[in-house]
TIGUKE-391842 format. One record per residue: x, y, z of N, C-alpha, C, O in turn; residue number from 0; residue in one letter. Coordinates in pm, 1 decimal, padded with zeros to 6 digits, always signed. Layout:
BEGIN
[r [X,Y,Z],[X,Y,Z],[X,Y,Z],[X,Y,Z],NUM,'A']
...
//
This chain:
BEGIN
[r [+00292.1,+06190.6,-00455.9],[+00165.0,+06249.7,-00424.3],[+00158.9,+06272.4,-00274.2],[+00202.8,+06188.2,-00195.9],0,'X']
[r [+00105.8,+06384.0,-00235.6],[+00088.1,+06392.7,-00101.4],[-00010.4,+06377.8,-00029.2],[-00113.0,+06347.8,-00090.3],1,'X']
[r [-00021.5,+06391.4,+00122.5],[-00169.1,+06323.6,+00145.9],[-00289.4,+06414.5,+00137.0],[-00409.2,+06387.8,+00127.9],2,'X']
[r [-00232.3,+06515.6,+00141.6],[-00339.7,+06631.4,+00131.7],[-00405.4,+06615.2,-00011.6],[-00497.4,+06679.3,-00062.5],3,'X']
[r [-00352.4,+06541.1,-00046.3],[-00427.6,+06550.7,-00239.2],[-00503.7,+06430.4,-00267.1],[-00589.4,+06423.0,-00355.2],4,'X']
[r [-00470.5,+06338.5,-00190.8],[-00479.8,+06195.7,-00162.3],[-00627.1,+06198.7,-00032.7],[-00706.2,+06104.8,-00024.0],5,'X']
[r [-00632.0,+06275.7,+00020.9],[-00715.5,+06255.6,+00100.2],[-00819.8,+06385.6,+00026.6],[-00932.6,+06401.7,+00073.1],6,'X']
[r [-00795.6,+06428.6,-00030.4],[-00934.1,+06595.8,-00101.2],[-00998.3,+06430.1,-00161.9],[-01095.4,+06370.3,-00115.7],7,'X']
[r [-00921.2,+06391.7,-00260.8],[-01032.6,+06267.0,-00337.2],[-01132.6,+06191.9,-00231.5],[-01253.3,+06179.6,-00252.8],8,'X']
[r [-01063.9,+06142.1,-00111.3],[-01156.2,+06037.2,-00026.4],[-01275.5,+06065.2,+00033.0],[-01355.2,+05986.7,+00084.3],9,'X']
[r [-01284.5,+06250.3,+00015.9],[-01405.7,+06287.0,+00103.1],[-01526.8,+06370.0,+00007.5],[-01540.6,+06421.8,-00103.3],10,'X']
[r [-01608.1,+06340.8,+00143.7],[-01738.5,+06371.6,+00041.9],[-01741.1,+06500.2,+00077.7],[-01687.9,+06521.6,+00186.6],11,'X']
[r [-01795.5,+06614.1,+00009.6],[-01839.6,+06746.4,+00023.4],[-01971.5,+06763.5,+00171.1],[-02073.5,+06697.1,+00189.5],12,'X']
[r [-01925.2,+06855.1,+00236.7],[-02018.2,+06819.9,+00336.1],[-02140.0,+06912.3,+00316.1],[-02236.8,+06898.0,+00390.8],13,'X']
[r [-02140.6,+07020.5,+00204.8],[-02245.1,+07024.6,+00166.3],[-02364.4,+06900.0,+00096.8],[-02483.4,+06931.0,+00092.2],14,'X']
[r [-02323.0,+06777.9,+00052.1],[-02386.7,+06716.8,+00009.9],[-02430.7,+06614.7,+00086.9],[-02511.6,+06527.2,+00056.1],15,'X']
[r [-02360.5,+06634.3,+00210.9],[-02382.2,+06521.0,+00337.1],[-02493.7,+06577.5,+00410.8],[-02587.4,+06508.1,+00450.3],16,'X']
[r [-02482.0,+06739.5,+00435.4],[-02603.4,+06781.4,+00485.5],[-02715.9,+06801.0,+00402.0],[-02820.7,+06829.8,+00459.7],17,'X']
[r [-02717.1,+06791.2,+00271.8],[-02866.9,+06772.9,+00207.9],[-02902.6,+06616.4,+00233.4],[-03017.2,+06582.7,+00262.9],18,'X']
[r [-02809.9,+06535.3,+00221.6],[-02834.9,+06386.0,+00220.0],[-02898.2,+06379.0,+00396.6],[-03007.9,+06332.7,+00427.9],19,'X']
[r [-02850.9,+06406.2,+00441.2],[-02910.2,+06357.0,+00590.9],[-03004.4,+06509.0,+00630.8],[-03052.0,+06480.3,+00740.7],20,'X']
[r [-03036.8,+06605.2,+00607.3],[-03161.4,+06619.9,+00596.3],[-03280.1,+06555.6,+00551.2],[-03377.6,+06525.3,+00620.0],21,'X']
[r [-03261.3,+06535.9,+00418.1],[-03391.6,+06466.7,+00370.9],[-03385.4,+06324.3,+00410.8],[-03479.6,+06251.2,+00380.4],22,'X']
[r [-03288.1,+06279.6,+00473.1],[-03322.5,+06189.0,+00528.0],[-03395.0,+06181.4,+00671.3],[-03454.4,+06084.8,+00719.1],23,'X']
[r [-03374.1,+06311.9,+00728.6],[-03465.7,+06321.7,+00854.6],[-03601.2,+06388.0,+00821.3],[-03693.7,+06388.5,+00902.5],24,'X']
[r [-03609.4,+06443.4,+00699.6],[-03769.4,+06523.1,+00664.7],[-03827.2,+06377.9,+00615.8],[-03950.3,+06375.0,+00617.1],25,'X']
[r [-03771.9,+06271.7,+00578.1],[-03872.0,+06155.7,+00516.9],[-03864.5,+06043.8,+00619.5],[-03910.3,+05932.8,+00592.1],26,'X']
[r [-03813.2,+06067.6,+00726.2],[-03833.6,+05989.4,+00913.7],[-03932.1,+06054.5,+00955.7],[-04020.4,+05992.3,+01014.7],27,'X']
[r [-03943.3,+06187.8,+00938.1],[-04031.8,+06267.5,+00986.7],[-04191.1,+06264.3,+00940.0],[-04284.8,+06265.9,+01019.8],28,'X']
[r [-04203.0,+06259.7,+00804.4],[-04274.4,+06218.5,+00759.9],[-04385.7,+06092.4,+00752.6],[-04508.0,+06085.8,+00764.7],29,'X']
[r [-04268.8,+05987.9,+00723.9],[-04310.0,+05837.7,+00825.0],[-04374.3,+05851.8,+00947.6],[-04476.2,+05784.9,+00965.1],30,'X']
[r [-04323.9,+05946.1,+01060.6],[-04390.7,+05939.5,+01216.0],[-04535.6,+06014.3,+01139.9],[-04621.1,+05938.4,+01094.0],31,'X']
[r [-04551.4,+06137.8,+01132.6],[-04612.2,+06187.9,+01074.0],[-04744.9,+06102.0,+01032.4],[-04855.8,+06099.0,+01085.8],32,'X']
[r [-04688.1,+06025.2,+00904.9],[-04822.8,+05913.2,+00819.8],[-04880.7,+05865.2,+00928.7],[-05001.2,+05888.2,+00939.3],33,'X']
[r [-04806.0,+05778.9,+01049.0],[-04856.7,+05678.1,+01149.8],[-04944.4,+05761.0,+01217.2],[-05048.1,+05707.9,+01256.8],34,'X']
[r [-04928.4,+05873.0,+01238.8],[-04989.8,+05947.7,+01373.2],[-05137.0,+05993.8,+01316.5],[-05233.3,+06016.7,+01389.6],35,'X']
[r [-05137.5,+06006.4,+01126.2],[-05213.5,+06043.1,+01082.5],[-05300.0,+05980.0,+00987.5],[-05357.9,+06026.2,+00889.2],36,'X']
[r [-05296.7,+05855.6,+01040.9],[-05360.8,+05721.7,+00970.9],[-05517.0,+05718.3,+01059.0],[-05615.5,+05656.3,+01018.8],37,'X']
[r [-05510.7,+05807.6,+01198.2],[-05659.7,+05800.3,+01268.6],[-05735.7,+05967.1,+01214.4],[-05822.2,+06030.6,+01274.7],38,'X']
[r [-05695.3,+05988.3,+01137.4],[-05817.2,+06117.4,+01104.3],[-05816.9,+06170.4,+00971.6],[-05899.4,+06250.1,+00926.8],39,'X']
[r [-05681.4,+06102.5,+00888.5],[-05694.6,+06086.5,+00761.3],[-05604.2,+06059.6,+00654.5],[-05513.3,+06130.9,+00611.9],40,'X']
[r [-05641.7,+05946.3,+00616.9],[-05592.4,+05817.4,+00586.3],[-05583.8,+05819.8,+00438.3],[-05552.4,+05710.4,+00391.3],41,'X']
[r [-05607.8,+05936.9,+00331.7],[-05554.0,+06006.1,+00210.4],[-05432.6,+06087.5,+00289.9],[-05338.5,+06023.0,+00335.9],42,'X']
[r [-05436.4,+06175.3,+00298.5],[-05325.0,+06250.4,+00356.9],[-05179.4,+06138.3,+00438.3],[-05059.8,+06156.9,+00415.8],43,'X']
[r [-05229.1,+06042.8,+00518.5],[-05100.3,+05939.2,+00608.5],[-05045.3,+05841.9,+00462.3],[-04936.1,+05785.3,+00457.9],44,'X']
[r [-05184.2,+05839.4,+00311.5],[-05113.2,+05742.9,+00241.8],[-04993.0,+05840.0,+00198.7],[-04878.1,+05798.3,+00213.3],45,'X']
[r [-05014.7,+05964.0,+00147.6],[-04915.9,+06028.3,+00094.8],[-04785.3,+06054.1,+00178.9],[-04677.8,+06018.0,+00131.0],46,'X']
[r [-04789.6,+06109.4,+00291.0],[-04703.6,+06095.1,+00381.6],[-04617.3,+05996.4,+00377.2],[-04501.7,+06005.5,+00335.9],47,'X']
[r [-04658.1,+05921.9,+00409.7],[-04604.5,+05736.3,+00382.3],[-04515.9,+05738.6,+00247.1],[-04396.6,+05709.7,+00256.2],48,'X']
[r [-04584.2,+05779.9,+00093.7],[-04466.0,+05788.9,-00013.5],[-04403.8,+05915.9,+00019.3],[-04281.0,+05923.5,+00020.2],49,'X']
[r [-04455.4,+05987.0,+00038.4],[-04289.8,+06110.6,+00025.7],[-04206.6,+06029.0,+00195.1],[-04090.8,+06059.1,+00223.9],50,'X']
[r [-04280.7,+05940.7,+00276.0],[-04127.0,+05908.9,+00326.8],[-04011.7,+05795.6,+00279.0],[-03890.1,+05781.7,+00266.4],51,'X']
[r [-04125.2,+05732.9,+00263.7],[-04031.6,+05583.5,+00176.2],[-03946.1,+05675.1,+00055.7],[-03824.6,+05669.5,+00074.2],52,'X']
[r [-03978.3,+05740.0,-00037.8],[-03973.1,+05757.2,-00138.4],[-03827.9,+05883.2,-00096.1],[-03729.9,+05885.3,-00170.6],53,'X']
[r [-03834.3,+05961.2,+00005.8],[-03721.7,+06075.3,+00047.6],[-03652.2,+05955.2,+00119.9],[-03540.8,+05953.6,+00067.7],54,'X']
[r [-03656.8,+05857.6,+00208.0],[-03564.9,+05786.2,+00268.7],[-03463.5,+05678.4,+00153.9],[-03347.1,+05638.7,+00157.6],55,'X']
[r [-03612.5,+05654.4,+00028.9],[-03484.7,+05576.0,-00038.8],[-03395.0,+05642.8,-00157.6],[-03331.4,+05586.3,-00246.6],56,'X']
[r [-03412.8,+05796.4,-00126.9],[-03373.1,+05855.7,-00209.6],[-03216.6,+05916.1,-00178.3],[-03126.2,+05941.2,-00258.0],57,'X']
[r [-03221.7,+05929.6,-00024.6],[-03091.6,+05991.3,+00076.4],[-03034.2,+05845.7,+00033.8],[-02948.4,+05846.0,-00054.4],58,'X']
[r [-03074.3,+05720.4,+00089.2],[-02994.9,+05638.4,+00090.7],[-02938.2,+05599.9,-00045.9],[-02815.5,+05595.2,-00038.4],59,'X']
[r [-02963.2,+05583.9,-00112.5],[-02913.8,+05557.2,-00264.3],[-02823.8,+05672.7,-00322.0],[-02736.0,+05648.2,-00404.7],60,'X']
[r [-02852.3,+05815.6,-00269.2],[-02702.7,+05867.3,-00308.1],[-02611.6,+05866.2,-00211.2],[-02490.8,+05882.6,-00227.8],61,'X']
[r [-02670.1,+05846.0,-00103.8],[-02550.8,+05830.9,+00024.6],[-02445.3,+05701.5,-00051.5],[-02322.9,+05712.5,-00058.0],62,'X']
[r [-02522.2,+05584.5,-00103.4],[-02426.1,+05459.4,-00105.0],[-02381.6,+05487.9,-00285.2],[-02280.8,+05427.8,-00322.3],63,'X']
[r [-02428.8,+05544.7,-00353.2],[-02366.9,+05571.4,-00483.4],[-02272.4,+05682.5,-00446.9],[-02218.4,+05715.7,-00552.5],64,'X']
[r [-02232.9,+05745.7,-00361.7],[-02115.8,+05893.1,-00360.5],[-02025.3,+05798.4,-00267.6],[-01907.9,+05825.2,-00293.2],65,'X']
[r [-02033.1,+05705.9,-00177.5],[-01970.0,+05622.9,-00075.6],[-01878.4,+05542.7,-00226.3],[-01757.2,+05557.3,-00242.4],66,'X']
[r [-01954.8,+05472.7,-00308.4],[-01913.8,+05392.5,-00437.1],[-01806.0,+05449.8,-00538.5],[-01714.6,+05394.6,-00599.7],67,'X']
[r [-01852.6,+05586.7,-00533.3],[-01747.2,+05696.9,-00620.9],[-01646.3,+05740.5,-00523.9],[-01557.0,+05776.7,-00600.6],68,'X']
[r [-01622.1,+05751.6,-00458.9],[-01490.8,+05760.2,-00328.0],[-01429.9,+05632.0,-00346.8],[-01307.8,+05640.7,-00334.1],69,'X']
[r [-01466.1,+05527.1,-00370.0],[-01393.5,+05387.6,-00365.3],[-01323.1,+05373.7,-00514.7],[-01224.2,+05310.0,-00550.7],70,'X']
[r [-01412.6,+05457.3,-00585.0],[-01368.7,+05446.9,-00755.2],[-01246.7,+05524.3,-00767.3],[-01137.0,+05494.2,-00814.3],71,'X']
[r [-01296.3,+05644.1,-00707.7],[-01192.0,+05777.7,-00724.7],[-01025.6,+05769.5,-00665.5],[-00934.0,+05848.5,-00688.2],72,'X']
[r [-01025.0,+05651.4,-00587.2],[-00918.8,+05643.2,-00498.4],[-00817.3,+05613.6,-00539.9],[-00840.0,+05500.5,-00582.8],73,'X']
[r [-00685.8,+05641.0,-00565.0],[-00614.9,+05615.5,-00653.1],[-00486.2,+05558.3,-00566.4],[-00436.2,+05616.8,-00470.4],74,'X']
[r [-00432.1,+05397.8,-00635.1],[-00390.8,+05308.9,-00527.7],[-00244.6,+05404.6,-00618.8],[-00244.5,+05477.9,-00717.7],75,'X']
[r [-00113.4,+05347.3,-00507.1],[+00017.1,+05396.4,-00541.1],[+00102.1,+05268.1,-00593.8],[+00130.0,+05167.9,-00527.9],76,'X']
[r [+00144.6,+05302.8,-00761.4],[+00202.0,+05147.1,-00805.0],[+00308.6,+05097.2,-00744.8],[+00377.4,+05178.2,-00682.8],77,'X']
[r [+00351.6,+04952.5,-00746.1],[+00478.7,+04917.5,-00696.3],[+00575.8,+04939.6,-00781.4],[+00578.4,+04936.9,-00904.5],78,'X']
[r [+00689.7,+04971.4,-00667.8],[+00818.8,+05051.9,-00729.7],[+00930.0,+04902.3,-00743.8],[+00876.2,+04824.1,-00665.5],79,'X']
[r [+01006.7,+04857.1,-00781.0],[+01046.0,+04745.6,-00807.5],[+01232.2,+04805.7,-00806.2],[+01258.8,+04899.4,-00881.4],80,'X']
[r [+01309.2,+04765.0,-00747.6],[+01452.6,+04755.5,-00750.2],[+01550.0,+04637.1,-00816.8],[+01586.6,+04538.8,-00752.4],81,'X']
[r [+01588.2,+04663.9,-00964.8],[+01668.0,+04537.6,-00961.5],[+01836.5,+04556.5,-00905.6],[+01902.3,+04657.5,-00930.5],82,'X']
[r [+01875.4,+04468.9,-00846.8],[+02046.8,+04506.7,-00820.1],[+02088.2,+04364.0,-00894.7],[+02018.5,+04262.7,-00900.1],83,'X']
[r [+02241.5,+04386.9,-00959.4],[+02320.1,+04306.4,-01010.0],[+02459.7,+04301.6,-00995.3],[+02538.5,+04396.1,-00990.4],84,'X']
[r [+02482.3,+04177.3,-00988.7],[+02633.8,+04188.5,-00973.0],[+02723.2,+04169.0,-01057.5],[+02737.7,+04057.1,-01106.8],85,'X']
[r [+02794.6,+04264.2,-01088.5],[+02865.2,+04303.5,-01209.9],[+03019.7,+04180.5,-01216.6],[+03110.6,+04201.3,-01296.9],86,'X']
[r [+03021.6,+04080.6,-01136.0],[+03126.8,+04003.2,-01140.9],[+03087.3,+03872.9,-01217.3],[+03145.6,+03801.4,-01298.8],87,'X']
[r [+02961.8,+03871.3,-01156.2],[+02917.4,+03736.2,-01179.3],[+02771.9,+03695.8,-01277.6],[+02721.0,+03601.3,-01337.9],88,'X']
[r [+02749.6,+03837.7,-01244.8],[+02599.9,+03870.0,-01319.3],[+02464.2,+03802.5,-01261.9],[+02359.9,+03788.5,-01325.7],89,'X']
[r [+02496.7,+03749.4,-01078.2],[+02381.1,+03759.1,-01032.6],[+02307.1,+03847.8,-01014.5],[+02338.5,+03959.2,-00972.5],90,'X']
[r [+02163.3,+03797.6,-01053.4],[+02061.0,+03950.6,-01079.3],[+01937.3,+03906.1,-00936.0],[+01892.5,+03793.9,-00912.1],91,'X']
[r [+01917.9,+03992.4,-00886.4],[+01825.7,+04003.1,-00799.2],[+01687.7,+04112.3,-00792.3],[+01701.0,+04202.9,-00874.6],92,'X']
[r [+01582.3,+04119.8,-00725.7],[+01461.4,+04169.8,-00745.3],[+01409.7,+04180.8,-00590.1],[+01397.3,+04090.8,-00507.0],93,'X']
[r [+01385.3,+04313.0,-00579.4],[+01347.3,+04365.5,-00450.8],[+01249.8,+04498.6,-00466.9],[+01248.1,+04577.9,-00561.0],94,'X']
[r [+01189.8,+04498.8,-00377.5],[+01063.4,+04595.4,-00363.3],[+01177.5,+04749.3,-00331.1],[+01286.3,+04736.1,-00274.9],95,'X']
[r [+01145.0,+04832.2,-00360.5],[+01200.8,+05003.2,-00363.1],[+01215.8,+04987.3,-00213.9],[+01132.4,+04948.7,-00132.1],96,'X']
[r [+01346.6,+05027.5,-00195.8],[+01362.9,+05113.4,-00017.4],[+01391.6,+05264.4,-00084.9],[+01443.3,+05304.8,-00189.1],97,'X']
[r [+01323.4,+05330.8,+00044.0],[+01375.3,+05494.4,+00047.3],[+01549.4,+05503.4,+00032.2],[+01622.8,+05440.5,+00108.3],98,'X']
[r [+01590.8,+05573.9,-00056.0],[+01715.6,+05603.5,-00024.4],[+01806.3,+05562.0,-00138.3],[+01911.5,+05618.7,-00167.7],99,'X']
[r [+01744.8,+05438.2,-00209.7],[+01786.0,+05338.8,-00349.4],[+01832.8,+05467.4,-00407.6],[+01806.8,+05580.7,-00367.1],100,'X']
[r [+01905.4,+05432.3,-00508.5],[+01963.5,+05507.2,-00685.0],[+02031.4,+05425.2,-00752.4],[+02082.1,+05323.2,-00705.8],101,'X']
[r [+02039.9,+05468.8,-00888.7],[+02108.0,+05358.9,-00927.8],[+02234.6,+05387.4,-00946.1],[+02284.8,+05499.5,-00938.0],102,'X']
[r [+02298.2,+05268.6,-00975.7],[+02429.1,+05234.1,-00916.0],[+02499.0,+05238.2,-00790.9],[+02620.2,+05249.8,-00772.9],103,'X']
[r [+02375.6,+05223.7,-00678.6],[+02441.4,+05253.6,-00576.8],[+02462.3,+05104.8,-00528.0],[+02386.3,+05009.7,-00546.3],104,'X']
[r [+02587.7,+05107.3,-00459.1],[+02655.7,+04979.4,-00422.1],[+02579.1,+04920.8,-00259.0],[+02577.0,+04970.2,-00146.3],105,'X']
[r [+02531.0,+04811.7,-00309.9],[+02439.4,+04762.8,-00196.0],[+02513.4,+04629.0,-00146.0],[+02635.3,+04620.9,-00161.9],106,'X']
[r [+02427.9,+04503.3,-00074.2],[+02494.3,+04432.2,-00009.2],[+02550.1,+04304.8,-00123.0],[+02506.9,+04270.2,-00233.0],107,'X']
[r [+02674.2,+04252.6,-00032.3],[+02721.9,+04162.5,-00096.9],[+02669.4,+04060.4,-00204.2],[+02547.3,+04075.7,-00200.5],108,'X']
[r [+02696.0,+03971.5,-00290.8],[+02658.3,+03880.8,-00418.5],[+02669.7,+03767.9,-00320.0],[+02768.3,+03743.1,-00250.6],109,'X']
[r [+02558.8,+03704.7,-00323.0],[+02526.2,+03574.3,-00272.4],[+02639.8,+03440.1,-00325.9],[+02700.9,+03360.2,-00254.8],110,'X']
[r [+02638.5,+03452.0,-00460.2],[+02719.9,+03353.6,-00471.7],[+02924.7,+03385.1,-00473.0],[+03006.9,+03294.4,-00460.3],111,'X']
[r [+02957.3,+03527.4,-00490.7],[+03057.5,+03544.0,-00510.1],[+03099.9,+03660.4,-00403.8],[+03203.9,+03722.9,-00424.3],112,'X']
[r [+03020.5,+03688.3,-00292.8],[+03044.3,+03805.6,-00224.0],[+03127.1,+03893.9,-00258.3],[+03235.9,+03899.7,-00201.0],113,'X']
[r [+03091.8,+03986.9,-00365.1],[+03143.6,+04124.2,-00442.4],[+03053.4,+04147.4,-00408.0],[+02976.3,+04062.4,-00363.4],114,'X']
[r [+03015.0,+04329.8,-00418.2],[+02959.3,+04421.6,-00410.1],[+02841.4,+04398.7,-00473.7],[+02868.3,+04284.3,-00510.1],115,'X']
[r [+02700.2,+04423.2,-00527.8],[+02643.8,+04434.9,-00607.5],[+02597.5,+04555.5,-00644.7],[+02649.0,+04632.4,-00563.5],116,'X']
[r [+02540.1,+04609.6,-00708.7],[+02486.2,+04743.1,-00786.6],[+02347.2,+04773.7,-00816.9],[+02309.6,+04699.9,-00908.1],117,'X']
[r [+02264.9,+04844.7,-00781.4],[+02176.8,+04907.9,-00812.3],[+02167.1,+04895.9,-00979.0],[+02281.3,+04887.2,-01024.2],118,'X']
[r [+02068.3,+04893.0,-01080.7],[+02054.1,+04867.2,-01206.5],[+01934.8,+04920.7,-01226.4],[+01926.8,+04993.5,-01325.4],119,'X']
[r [+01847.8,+04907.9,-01167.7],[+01703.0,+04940.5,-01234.5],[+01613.2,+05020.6,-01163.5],[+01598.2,+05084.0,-01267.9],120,'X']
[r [+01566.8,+05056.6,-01114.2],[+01443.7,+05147.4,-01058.6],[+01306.6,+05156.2,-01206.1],[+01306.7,+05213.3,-01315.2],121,'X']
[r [+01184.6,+05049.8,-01119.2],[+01118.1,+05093.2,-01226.5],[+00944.3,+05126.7,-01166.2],[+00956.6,+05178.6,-01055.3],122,'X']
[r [+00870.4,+05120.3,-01184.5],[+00725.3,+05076.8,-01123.7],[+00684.7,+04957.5,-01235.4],[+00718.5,+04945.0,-01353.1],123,'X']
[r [+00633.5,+04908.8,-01184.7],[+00536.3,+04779.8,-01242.6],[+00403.1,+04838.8,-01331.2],[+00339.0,+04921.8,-01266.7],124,'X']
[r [+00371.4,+04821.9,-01413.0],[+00244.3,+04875.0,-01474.8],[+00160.1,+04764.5,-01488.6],[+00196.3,+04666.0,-01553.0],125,'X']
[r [+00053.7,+04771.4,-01435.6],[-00052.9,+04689.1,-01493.1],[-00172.5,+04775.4,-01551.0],[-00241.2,+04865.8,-01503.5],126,'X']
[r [-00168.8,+04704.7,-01684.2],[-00284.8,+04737.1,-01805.0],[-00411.6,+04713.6,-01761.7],[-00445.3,+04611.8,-01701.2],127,'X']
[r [-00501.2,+04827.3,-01797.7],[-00620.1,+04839.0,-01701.0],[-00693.7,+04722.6,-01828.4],[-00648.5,+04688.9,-01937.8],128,'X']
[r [-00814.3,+04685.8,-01762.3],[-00885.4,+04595.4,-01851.0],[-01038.9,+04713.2,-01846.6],[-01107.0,+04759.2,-01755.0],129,'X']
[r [-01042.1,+04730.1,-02051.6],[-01153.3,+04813.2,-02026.9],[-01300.1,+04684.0,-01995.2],[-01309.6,+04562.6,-02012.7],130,'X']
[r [-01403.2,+04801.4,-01936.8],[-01539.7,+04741.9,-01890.8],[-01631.1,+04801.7,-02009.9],[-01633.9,+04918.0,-02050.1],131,'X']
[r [-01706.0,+04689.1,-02055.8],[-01791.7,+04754.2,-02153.3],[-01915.1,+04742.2,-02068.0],[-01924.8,+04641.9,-01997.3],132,'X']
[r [-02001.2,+04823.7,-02066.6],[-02144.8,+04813.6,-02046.1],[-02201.9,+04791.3,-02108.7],[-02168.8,+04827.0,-02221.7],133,'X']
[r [-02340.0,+04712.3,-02095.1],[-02431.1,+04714.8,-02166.4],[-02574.4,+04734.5,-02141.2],[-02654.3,+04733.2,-02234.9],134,'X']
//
């Protein structure tokens, strides 16, 4: 995967960043607004007051639910796993993937019999997702 594909998932649309932080400045605005208009009328500053609470907790709650879906969406890269063996003795060994591995390719000496050892396996590790039930 490359990063360009890897990074389209991590970001948010910045159309939706500028509706989110608009209405988050029309319901700041609003708030100043209520305060300023609590001395000449105090129906009008109550309403003010909910459309700001009510637009401020509205930016913020999709701001941190689309922040939540970027963390969901992110897709980790599995581990690649190398086994090499040595075909004299049949010591088997386990190592994390280097760039460059294949199999059968002749790598460093056998610990207990210093022969050659061999490349054998190339695999990734899978781990089984555990489903979530809601309720």
């Amino acid at each position: 995967m490359s990063k360009a594909s890897s990074s389209a998932t991590k970001r948010i649309s910045s159309f939706v960043l500028l509706v989110i932080f608009i209405t988050l400045a029309l319901s700041l605005t609003a708030l100043i607004l209520a305060i300023s208009a609590f001395n000449y009328n105090e129906i009008a500053a109550y309403y003010l007051l909910l459309i700001g609470f009510l637009g401020a907790a509205l930016s913020t709650y999709v701001l941190l639910q689309t922040r939540k879906r970027i963390k969901r969406l992110s897709i980790k890269a599995p581990a690649i796993t190398t086994t090499i063996e040595c075909s004299k003795c049949g010591f088997k060994s386990i190592r994390e993937f280097e760039r460059g591995d294949y199999i059968f390719k002749a790598v460093d000496p056998c610990q207990k019999c210093n022969e050659n050892m061999l490349i054998t396996a190339i695999y990734r590790e899978v781990k089984e997702k555990t489903k979530r039930t809601r309720f």
